[in-house]
Backbone as a ProteinNet text record, in pm:
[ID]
protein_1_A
[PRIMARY]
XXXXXXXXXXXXXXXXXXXXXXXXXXXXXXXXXXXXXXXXXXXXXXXXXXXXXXXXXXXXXXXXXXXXXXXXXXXXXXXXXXXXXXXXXXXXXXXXXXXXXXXXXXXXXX
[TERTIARY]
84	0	88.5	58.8	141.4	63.3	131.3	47.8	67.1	11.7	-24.3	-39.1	47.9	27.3	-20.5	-139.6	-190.9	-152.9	-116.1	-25.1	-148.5	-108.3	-235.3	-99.8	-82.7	11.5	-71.4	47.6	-32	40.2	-83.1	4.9	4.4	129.4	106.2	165.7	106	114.8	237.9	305	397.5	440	511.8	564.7	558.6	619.4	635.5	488.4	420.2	275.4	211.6	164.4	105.3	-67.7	-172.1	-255.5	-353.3	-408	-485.2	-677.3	-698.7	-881.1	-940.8	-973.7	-1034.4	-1180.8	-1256.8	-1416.3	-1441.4	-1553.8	-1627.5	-1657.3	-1595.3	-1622	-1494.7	-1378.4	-1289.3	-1122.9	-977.1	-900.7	-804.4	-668.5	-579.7	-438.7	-410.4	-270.7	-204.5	-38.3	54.5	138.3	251.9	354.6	473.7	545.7	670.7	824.3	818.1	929.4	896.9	721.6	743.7	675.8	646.8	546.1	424.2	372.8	227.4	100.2	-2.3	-83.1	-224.6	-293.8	-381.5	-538.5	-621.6	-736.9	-864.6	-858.8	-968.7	-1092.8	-1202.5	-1314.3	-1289.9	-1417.3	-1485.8	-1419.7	-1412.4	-1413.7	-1253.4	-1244.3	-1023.9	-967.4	-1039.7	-981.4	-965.1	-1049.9	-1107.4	-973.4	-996.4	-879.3	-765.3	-693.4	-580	-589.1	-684.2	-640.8	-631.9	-679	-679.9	-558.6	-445.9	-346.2	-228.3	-265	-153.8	-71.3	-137.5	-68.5	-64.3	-123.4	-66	-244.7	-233.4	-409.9	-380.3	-432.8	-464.2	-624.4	-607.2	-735.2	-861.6	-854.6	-942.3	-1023.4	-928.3	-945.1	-973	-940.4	-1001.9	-1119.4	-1163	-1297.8	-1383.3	-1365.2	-1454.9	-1453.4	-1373.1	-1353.7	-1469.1	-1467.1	-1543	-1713.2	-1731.6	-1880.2	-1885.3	-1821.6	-1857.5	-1919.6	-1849.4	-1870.8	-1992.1	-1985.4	-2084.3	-2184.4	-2265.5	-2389.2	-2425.1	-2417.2	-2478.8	-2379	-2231.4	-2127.2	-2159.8	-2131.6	-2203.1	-2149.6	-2135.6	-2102	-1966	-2016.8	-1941.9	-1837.9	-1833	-1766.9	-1669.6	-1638.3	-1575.7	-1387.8	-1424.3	-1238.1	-1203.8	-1236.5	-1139.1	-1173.2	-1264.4	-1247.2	-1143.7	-1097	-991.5	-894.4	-878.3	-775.7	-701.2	-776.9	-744.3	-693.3	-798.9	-765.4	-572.5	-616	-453.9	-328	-319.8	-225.5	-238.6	-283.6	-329.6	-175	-193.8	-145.1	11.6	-4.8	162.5	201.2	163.3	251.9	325.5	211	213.6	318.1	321.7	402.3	330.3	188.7	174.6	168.9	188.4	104.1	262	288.2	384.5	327.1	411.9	386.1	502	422.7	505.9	626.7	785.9	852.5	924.5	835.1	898.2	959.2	1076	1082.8	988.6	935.7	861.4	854.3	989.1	1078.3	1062.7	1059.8	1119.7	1219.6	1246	1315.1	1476.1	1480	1487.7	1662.8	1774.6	1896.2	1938.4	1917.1	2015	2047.4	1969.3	1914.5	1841.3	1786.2	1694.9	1572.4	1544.4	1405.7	1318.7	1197.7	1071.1	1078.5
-118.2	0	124.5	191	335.4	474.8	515.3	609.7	743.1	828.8	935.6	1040	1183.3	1258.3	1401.1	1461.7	1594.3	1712.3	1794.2	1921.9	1993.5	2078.2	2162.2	2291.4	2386.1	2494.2	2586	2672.8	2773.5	2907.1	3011.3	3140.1	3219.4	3319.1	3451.2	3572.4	3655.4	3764.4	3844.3	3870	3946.8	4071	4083.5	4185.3	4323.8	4331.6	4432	4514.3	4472.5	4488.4	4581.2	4719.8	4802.8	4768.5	4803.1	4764.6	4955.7	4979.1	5097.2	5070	5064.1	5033.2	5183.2	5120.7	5199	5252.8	5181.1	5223.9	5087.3	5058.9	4940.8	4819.2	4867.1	4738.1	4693.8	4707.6	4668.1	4763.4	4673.6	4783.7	4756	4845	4851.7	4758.9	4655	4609.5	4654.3	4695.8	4752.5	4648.4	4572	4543.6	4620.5	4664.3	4749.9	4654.9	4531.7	4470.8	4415.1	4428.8	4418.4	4540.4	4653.3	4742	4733.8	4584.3	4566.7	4629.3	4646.2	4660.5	4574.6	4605.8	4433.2	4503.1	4509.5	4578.4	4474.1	4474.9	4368.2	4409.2	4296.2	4341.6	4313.9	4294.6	4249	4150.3	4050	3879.6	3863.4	3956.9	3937	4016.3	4141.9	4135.1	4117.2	4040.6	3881.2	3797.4	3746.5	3650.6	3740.2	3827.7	3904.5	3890.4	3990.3	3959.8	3853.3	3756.1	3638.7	3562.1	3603.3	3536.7	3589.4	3718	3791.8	3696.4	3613.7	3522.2	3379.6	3360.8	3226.4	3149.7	3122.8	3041.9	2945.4	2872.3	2715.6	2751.2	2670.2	2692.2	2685.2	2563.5	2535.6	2606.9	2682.1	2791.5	2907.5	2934.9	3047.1	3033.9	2936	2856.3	2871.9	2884.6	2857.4	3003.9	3085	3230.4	3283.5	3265	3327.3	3270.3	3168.8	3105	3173.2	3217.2	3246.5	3417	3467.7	3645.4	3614.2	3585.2	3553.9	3471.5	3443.9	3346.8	3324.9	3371	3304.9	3223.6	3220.6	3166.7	3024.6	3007.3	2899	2736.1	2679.8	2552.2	2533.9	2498.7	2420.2	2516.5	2617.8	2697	2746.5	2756.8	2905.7	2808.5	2688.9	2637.4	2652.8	2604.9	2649.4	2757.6	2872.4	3025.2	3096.9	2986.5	3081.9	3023.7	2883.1	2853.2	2913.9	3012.1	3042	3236.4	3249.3	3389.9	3378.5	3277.4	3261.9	3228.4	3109.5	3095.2	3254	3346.2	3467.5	3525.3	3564.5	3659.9	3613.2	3453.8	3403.5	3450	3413.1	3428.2	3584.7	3627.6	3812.7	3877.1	3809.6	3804.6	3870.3	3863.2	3968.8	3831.8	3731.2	3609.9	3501	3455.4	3353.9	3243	3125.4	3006.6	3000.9	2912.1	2875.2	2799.9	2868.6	2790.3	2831.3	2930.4	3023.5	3159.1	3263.8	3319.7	3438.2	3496.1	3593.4	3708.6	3703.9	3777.8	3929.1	4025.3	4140.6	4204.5	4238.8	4247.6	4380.1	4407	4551.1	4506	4544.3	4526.9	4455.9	4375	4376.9	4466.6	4494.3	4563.4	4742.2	4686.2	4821.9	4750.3	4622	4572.9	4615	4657.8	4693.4	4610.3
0	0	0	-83	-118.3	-26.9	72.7	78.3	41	49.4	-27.3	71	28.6	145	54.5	111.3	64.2	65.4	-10.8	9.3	19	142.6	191.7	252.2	165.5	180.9	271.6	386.5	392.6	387.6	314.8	229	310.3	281.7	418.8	284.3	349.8	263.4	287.7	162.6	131.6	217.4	299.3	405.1	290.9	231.4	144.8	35.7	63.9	12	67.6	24.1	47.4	-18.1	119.9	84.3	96.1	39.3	78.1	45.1	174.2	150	99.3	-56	-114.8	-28.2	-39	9.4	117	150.8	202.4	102.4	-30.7	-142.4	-194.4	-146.5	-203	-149.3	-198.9	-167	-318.8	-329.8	-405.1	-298.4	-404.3	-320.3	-392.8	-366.6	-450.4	-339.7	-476.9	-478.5	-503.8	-426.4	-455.3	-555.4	-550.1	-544.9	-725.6	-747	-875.2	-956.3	-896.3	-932.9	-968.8	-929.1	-967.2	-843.5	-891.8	-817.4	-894.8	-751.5	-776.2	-709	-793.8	-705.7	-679.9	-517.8	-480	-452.5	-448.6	-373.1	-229	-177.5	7.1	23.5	-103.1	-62.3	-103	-195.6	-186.1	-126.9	-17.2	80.2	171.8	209.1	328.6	345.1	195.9	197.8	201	157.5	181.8	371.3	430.1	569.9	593.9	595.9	642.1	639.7	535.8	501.2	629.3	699.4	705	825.8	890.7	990.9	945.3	811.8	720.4	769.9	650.7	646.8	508.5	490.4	435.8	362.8	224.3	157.2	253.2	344.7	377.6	519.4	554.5	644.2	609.8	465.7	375.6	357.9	335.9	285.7	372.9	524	621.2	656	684.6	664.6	554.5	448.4	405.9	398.1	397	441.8	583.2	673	793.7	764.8	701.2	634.3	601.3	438.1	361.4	344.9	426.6	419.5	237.8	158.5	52.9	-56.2	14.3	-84.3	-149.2	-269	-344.1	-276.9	-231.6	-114.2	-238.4	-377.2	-477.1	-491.9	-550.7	-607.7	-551.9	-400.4	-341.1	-321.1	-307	-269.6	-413.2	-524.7	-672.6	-653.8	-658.2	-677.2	-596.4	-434.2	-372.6	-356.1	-476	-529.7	-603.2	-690.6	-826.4	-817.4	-702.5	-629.1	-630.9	-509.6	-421.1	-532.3	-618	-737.9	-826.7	-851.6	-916	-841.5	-727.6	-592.4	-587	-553.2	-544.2	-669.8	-753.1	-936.9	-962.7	-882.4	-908.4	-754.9	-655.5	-588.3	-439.7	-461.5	-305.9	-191.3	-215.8	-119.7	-145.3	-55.3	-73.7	19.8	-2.6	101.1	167.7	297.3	418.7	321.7	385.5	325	219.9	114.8	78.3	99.5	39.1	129.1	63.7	202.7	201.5	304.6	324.3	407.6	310	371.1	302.9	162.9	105.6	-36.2	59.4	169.4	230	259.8	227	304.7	455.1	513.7	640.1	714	820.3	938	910.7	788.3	755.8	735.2	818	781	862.5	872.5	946.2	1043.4
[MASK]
++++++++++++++++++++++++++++++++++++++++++++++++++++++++++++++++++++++++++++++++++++++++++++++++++++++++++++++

């Protein structure tokens, strides 16, 4: 019997990430390290906080069914699958493990 072990990552958000809450519907993330900026709603910036002490899909998942009473049961783990792979690629969200330490010199870090 072979067993099989499940990769269940968990992401924490990019130290270096400036976030500014636009209104009550959404905010602007700005990445400094690649000059991107990334504009969310309510529900990506749910998951943005949620990451900032490291969270797991499946804790995202329950996070936001807990907010949102009408989230679709089926839909919401690939939708904040697809959120989260979006964010790492683009660089505001890293995983445990990777580094996601600061971009800043040796003892000029925050």
């Amino acid at each position: 019997m072979v067993a099989t072990v499940e990769r269940n990552p968990v992401y924490l958000q990019n130290p270096d990430v400036v976030v500014r809450e636009v209104d009550e519907d959404g905010a602007l993330l700005f990445n400094p390290d690649s000059n991107s900026i990334r504009v969310v709603n309510r529900t990506g910036l749910l998951i943005w906080e949620l990451c900032e002490k490291g969270s797991n899909v499946p804790a995202l998942v329950a996070g936001l069914k807990e907010t949102f009473d009408k989230a679709p049961e089926d839909d919401v783990p690939a939708q904040v699958e697809a959120f989260l792979a979006e964010l790492v690629q683009n660089g505001f969200l890293g995983q445990e493990g990777d580094d996601v330490q600061s971009s800043e010199p040796e003892g000029r870090q925050r």
